[in-house]
C-alpha positions in Angstrom: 0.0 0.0 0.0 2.6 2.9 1.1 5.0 1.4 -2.2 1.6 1.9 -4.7 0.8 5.3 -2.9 4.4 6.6 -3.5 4.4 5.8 -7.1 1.2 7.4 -7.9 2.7 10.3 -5.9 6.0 10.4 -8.3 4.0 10.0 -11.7 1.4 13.3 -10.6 4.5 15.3 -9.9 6.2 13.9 -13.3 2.6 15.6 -14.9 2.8 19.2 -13.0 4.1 22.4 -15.3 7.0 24.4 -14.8 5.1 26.7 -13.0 3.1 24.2 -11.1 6.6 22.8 -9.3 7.8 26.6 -8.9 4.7 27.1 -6.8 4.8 24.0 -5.2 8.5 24.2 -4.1 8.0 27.7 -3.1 5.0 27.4 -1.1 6.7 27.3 2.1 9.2 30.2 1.3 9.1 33.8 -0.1 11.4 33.4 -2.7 10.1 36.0 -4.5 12.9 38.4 -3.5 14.7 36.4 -6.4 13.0 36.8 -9.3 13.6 40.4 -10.0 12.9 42.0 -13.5 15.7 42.5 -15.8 15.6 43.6 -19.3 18.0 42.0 -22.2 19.6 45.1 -23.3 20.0 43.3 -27.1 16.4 43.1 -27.7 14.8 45.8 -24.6 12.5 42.6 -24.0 12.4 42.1 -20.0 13.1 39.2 -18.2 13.1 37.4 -14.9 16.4 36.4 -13.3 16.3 32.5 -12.7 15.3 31.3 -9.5 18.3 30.5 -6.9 16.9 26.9 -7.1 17.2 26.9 -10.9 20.7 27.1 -11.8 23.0 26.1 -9.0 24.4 23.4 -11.6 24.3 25.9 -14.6 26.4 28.1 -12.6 28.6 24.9 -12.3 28.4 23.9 -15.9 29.3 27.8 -16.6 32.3 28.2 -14.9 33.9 25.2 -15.9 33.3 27.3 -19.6 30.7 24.8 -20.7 27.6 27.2 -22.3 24.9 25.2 -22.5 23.8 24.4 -25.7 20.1 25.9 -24.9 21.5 29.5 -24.6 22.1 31.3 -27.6 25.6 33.5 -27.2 23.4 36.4 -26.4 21.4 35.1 -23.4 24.4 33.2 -21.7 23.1 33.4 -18.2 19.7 33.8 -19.1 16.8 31.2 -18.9 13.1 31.5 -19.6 11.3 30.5 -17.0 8.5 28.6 -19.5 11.2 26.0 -20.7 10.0 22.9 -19.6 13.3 21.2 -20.5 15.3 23.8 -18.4 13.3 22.8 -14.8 13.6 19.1 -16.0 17.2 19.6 -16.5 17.9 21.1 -12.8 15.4 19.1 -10.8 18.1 18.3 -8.9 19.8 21.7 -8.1 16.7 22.9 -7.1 15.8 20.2 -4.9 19.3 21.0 -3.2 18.6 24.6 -3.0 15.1 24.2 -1.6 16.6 21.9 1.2 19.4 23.6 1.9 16.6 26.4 2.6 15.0 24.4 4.5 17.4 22.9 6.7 18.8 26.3 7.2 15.9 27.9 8.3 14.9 25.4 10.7 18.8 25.3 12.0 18.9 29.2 12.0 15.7 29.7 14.1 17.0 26.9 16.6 20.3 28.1 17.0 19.0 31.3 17.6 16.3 30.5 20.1 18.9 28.2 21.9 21.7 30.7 21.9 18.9 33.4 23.7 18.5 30.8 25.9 21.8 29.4 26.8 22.4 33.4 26.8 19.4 33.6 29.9 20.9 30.4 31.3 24.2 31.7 31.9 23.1 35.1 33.7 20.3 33.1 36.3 22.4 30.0 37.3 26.3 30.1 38.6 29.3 29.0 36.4 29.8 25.9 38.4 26.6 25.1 37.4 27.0 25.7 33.8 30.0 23.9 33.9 28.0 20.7 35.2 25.0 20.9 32.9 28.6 20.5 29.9 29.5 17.5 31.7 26.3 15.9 31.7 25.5 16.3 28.6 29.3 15.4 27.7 28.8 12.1 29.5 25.3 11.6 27.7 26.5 12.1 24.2 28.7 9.0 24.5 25.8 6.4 25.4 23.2 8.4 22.2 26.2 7.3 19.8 25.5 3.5 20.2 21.8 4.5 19.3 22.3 5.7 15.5 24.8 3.1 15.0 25.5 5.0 11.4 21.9 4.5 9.8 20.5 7.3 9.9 23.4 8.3 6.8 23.0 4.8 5.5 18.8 5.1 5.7 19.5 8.6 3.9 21.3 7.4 1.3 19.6 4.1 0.8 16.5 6.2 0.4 17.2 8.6 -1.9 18.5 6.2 -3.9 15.3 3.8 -3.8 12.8 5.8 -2.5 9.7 3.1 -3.2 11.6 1.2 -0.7 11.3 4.0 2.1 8.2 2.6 4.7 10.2 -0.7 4.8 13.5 0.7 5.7 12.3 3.3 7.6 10.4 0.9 9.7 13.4 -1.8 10.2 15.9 1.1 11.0 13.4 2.4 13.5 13.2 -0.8 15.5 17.1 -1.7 15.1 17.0 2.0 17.1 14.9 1.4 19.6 16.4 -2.1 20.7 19.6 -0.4 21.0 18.0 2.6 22.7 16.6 0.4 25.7 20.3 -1.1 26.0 22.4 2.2 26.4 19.8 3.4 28.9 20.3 0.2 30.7 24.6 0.6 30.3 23.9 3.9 31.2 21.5 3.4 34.5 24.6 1.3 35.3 27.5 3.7 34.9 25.8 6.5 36.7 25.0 4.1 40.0 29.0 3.2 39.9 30.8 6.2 38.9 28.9 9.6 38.9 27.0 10.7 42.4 25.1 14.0 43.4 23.1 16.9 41.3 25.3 15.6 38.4 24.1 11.9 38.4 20.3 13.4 38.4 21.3 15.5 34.8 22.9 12.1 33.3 20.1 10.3 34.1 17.3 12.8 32.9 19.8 13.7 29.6 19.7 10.2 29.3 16.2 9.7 28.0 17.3 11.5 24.6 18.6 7.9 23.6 14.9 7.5 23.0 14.2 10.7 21.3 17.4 9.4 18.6 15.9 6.1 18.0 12.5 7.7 17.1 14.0 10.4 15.2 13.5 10.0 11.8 15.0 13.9 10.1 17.4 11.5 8.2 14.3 9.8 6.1 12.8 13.1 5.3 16.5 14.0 4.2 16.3 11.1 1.9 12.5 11.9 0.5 13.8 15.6 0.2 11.2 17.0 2.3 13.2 19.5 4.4 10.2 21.6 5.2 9.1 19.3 7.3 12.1 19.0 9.5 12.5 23.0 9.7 8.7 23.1 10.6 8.4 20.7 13.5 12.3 21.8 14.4 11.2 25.1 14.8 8.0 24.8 17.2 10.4 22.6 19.3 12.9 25.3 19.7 10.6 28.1 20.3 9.1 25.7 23.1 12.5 25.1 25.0 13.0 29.2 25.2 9.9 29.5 26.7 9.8 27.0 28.7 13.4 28.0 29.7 12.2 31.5 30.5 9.1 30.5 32.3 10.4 27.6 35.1 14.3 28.4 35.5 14.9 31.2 37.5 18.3 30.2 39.6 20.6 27.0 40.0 18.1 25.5 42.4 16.4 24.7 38.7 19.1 23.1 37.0 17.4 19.6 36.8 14.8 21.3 34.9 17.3 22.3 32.3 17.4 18.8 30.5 13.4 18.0 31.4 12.5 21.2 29.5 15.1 19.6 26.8 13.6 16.0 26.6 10.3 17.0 26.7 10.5 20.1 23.7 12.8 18.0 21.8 9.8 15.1 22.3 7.6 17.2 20.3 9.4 17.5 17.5 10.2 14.5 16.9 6.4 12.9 17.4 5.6 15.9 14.3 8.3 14.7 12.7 7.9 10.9 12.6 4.0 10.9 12.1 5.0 13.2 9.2 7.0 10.7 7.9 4.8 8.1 8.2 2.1 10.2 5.9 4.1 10.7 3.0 6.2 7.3 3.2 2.9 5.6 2.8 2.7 4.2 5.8 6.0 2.5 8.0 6.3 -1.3 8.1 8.0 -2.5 11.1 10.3 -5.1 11.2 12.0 -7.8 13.4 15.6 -9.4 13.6 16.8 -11.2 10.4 19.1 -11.3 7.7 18.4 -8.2 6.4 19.0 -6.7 10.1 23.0 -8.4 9.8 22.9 -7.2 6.4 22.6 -3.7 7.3 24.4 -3.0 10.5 27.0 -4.9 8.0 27.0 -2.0 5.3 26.3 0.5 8.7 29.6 -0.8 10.7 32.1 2.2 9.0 29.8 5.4 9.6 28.8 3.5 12.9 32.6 3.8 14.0 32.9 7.1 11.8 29.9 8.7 14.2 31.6 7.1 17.7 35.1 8.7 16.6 33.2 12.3 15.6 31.3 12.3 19.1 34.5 11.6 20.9 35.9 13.7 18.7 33.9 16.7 20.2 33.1 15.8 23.7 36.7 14.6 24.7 38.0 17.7 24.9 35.6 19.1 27.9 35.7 15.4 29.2 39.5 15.8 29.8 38.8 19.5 31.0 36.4 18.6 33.6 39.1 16.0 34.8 41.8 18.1 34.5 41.0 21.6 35.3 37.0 21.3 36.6 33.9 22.4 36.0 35.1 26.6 35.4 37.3 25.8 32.5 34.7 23.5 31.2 32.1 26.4 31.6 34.6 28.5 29.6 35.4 26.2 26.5 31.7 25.5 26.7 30.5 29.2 26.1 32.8 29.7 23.4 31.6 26.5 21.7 27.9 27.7 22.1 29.1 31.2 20.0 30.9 29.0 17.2 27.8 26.6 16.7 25.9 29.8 15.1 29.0 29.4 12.3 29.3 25.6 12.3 25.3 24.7 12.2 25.8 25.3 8.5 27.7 21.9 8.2 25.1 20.0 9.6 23.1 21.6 6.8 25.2 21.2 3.5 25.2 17.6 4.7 21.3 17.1 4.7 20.8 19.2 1.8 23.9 17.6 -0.7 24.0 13.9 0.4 20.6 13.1 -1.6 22.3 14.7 -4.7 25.7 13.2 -4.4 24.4 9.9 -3.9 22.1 10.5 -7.3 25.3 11.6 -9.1 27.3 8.9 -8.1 24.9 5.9 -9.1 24.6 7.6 -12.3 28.1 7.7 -12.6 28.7 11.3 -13.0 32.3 12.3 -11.6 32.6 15.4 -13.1 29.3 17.1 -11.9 30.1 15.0 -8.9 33.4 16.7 -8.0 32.6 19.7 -9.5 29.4 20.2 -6.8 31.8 19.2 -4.4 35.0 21.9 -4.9 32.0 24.8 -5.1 30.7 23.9 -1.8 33.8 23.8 -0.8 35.3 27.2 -2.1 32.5 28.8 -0.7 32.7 27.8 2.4 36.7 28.5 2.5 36.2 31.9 0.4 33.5 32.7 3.4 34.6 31.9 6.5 38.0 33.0 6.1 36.7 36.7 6.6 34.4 35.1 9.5 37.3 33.7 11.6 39.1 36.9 11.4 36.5 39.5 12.3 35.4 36.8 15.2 39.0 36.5 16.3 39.5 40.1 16.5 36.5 41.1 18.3 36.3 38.1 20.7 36.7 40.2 23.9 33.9 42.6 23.2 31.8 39.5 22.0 32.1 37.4 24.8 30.8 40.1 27.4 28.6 41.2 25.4 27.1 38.3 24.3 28.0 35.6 27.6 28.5 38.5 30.6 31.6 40.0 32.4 32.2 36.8 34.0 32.7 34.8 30.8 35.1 37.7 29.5 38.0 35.4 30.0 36.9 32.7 27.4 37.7 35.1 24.8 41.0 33.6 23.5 39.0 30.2 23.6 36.6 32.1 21.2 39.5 33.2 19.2 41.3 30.0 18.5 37.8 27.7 18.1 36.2 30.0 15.6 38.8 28.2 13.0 37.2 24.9 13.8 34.3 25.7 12.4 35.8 27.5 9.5 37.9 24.4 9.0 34.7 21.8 10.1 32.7 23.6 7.1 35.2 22.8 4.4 35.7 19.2 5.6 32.0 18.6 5.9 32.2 18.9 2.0 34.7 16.2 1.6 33.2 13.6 4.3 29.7 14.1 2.8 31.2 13.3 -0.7 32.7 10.1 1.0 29.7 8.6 2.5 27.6 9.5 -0.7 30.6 7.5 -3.2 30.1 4.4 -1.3 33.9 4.8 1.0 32.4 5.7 4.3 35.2 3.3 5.6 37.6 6.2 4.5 35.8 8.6 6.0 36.2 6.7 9.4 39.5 6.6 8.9 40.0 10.4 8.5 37.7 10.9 11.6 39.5 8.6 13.3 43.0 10.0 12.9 41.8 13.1 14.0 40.5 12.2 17.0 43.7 10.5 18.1 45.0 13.6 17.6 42.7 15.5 19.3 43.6 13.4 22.2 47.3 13.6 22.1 47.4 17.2 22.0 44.8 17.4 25.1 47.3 15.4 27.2 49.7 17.8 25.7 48.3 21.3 26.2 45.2 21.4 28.5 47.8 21.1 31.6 49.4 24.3 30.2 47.1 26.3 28.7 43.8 25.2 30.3 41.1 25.4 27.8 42.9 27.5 25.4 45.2 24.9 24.7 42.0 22.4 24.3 40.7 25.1 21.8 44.4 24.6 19.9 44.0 20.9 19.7 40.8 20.8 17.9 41.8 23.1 15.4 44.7 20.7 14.9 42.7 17.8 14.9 40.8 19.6 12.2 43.4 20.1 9.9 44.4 16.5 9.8 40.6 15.2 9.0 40.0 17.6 6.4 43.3 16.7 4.4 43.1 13.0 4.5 38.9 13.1 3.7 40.1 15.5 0.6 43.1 13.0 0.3 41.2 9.4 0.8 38.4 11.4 -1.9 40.6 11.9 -4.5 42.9 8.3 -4.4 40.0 6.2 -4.2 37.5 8.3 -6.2 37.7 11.7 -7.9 39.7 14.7 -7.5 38.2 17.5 -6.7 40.0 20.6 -7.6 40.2 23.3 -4.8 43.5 24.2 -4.4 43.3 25.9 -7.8 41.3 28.5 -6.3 42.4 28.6 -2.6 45.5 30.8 -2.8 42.9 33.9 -3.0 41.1 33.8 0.2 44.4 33.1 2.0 46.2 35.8 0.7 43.4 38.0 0.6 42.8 37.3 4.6 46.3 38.1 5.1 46.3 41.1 4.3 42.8 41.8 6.4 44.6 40.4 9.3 46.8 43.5 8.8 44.0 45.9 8.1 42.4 44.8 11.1 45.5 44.9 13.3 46.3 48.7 12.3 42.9 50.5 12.0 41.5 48.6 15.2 44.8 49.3 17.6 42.5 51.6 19.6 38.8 51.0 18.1 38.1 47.6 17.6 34.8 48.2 15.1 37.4 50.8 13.2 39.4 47.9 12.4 36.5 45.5 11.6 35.3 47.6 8.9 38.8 48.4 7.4 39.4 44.6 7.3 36.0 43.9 5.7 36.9 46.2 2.5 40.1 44.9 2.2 39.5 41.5 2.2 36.6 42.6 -0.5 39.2 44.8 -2.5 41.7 42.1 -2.4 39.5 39.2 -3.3 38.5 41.2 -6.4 41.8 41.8 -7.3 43.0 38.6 -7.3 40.6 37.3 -9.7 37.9 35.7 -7.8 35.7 36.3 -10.5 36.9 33.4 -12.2 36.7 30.9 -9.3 34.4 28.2 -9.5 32.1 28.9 -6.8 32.1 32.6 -7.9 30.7 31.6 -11.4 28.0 29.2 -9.4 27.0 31.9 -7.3 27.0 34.8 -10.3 24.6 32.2 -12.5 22.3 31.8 -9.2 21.4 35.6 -9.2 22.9 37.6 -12.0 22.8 37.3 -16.0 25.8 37.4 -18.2 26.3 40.8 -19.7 24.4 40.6 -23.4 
């Protein structure tokens, strides 16, 4: 029944118009900021600038200097928005525009509702207390990763490869999730009774229930059946319920078990929207029991399995070792810096739900070049990006952290300053591991992940005893730089090179020389320096020729038409 129901789904949407799947595909967002009127200056007919969804893969095709064929010289960078064989032809790249709107939207809004509230949190309860709410949830993160055991990628991709298949694999995953849910409760339960006592045993055990929240959660199969709106929707009314809630029942540090209730029970919400969501447009969810196909899985799950133990190591190890090694304060202050970063680095979490789908399309049709070529502009624009980022967080990181955290977090700003290239770094890399798991070699993947985590805990044994949690800060921006050069590495040995380093000499020596804008015109006014950097990174990007770059060219074909 749900297989028959999402076939006659796919052959009404083969029938719609043009204009039938811009309104659809739009009805959820006001895109029509980008179709503005433009007028072809040849024949003084107007026109409407393509649609960001339309031609993120012209843009590609563009500025590798292939003109499509269905643009006369004239109109290069042009498209008429009646051409049914033009919306045919970039189905794709606007199905990974329209998520990546999604997705953002729904990780905007929570980030920014979480970040008022972890804001409010920090000014009504103590830093000790702060400091013990990290742990907990530091602690927690470890049993959760023995919940998604790697499918929720592997469901992703499976699905957006064979999507008729969906209420059967979305059903089996579900119940591998839960099984595994009731055990790391159980190992869990265990491990608090034995090693962890006090206020800080009652957080574990109360963060503990999100095992269960994990195994129900099913964003990854609306990542595979590309509906992102649903995730950003039911995301959204979760997060605007934990700031209220926040607001409305913690008031001092005598509330700090209600921290993670308020937590479990928002984050329950979204989750029931989500999954019965799911289950509507899947057709329905067939559960399933242990059997082959359950070995069979976990089988082709194993790599990203280890991949997502190693990545949430990876980034609870270093206020794991903090709290042991310098307590609760100095996790308190690595942990607000962290909570200003994820504003920057929630956009990896996106790329990867709104890319994987295509990737994994491009790659079973055996399509290398638009493969790698998707890949390096994702890339550059994340480098060409974030590079500016970094530097302006860097340099006002005093002023940012009092502002933003309060006078008695105003010693975490060199924390700030050094983790802000982590998520610069974590962008980038995001684009190369994504392009990993979608080619089939999520074993290399692990084995990038994996390096860096050793690394990450070498240079904690190394640095946190002298520098505290600036030198934690340090070795996870060293850690970083080794995974994102073996994923770019394992990626192009075992399956395509994708060519970036063509076009990253311009943001480095372009934020070079901001770094030295910012350093003189900010010696005594900080924003005086901000600004000064801002135009000359702008005036020196231009001037080295980033007009050529490749994820220039994407980006010009996305909003602006080729000069008649």
């Amino acid at each position: 029944m749900g297989l028959g129901r999402s076939s006659s789904l796919r052959r009404r949407a083969s029938a719609t118009t043009p204009a039938n799947v811009l309104t659809t595909q739009c009805a959820a967002f006001p895109l029509k900021p980008f179709l503005r009127p433009c007028f072809d200056r040849s024949t003084g007919r107007a026109r409407l600038l393509p649609t960001m969804q339309a031609t993120l893969q012209r843009g590609i095709e563009m500025a590798a200097g292939n003109v499509p064929e269905d643009l006369a010289p004239d109109q290069a960078g042009i498209l008429e928005l009646g051409e049914p064989e033009v919306w045919e032809r970039h189905r794709d790249a606007r199905r990974i525009i329209k998520n990546f709107l999604s997705f953002s939207l729904a990780e905007v809004a929570g980030k920014l509702f979480r970040f008022v509230a972890v804001i409010y949190l920090v000014r009504v309860i103590s830093v000790t207390g702060f400091g013990r709410l990290s742990f907990a949830q530091a602690v927690t993160a470890n049993f959760v990763l023995f919940v998604g055991l790697g499918l929720d990628v592997l469901g992703a991709r499976e699905i957006a490869s064979r999507p008729e298949a969906s209420a059967r694999y979305i059903g089996m995953i579900v119940t591998m999730q839960a099984a595994a849910a009731l055990c790391a409760y159980g190992a869990l339960f265990l491990f608090v009774r034995s090693e962890v006592s006090g206020q800080i045993a009652e957080l574990v055990l109360v963060y503990g229930m999100t095992v269960f929240l994990v195994a129900l959660g099913v964003d990854w199969a609306a990542v595979g059946l590309e509906h992102g709106e649903i995730v950003a929707k039911w995301r959204i009314l979760g997060h605007v319920s934990y700031l209220l809630l926040m607001l409305a029942l913690v008031k001092g540090s005598d509330d700090l078990v209600r921290v993670p209730a308020i937590e479990i029970a928002t984050t329950g919400i979204a989750v029931a929207g989500i999954l019965f969501s799911v289950r509507r447009i899947s057709g329905g969810i067939s559960m399933s029991w242990p059997s082959r196909e359950w070995a069979r899985t976990l089988r082709h799950a194993l790599p990203l399995a280890v991949s997502g133990v190693a990545i949430t190591l990876y980034y609870t190890v270093d206020r794991l070792m903090l709290g042991l090694m310098h307590g609760p304060r100095s996790v308190a202050m690595y942990e607000a810096s962290y909570k200003v970063i994820l504003v920057f680095s929630m956009f990896g979490t996106v790329l990867l739900r709104s890319v994987l789908p295509s990737l994994s399309k491009l790659h079973a049709t055996g399509k290398k070049d638009d493969f790698a070529k998707l890949v390096a502009a994702g890339a550059g624009l994340a480098f060409s990006g974030m590079v500016p980022t970094a530097i302006l967080v860097a340099a006002a990181a005093g002023p940012a952290m009092t502002i933003v955290m309060g006078s008695a977090y105003a010693s975490a700003a060199p924390v700030l300053g050094v983790l802000i290239w982590s998520a610069a770094i974590l962008l980038v890399s995001t684009n190369f591991g994504t392009a990993l798991v979608a080619s089939g070699h999520q074993l290399s993947h692990t084995y990038a992940v994996t390096a860096g985590l050793v690394v990450n805990v070498i240079l904690n044994v190394i640095l946190i005893p002298r520098a505290g949690a600036v030198g934690a800060a340090v070795a996870t921006v060293g850690a970083d730089v080794v995974i994102v050069a073996l994923a770019w590495l394992f990626l192009a040995t075992q399956y395509t090179t994708v060519p970036v380093l063509r076009d990253a000499w311009r943001p480095v020596l372009s934020g070079a020389a901001m770094v030295v804008a910012v350093l003189f015109f900010g010696r005594h006014y900080w924003p005086a320096g901000v600004a000064a950097g801002v135009i000359v990174y702008a005036t020196a990007m231009t001037l080295c020729g980033w007009r050529q770059s490749l994820e220039f060219q994407a980006l010009r074909a996305c909003f602006v038409r080729r000069a008649a």
